[in-house]
C-alpha positions as CSV (number, residue, x, y, z in Angstrom):
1,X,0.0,0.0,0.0
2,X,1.2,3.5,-0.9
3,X,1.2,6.4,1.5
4,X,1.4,10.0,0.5
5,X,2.1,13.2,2.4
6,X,1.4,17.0,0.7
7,X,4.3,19.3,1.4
8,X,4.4,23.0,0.8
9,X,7.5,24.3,-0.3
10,X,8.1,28.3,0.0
11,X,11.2,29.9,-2.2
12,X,12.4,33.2,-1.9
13,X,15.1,34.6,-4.1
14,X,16.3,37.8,-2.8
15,X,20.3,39.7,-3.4
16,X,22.0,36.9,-1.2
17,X,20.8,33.9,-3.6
18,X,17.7,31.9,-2.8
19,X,16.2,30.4,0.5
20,X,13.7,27.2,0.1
21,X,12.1,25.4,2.9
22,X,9.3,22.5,3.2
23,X,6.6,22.7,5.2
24,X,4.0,20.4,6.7
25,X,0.6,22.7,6.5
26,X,0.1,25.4,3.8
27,X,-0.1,27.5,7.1
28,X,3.0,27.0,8.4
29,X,4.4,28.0,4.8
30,X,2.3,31.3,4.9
31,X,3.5,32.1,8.4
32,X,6.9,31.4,7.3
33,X,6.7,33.9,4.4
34,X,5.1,36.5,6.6
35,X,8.0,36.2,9.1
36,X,10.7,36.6,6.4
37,X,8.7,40.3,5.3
38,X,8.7,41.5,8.8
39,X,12.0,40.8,9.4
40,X,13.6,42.1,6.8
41,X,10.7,45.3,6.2
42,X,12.9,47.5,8.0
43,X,16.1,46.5,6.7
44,X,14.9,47.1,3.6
45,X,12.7,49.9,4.3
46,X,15.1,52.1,5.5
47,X,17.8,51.9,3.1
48,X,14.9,53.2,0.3
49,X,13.5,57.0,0.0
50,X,10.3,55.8,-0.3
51,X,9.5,54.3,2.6
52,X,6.0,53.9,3.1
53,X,5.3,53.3,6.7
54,X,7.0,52.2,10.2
55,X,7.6,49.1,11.7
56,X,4.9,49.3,14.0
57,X,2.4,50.2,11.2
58,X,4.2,47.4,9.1
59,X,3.5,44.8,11.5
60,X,0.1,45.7,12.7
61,X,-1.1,43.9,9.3
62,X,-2.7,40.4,8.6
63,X,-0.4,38.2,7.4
64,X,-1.4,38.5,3.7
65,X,-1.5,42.0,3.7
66,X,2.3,42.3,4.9
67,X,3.6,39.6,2.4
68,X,2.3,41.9,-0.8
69,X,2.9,45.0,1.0
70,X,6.8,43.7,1.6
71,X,7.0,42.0,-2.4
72,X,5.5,44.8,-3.8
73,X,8.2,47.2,-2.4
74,X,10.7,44.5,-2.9
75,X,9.5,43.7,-6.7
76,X,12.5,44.8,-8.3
77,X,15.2,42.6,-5.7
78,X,13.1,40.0,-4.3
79,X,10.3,37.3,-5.3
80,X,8.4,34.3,-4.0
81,X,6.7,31.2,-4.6
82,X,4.3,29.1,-2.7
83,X,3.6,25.9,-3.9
84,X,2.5,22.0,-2.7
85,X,4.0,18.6,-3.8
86,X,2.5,15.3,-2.7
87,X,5.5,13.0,-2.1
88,X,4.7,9.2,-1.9
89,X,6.3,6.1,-0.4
């Protein structure tokens, strides 16, 4: 009998090369993607003239609403991808 197990992978590539990591729940991954924008919002943030709020406004958002504030600043140096595989064995 076969077994089979979804995983949800989340890739960032960004100026230092490219981070991947697995994930068990699709939450965890969207978490995971939401941490990476808050930490590095301010990094980011404040080496740009157009900053567009502070870190306390920044991380008063939901989740989703920090991850496309964060890539839509970062569009031109950073991306994402989100994605499931179902691995069996």
């Amino acid at each position: 009998m076969t077994s089979h197990i979804t995983v949800y992978t989340m890739t960032i590539d960004h100026k230092h090369g490219t981070d991947t990591r697995v994930f068990r729940t699709q939450e965890a991954a969207h978490e995971a993607l939401a941490r990476w924008a808050r930490e590095w919002w301010i990094v980011e943030q404040g080496s740009s003239s157009n900053a567009r709020m502070t870190l306390e406004e920044f991380n008063a958002l939901p989740d989703a609403e920090a991850i496309e504030v964060y890539f839509n600043f970062m569009a031109d140096r950073e991306c994402y991808c989100l994605d499931s595989a179902i691995l069996e064995g």
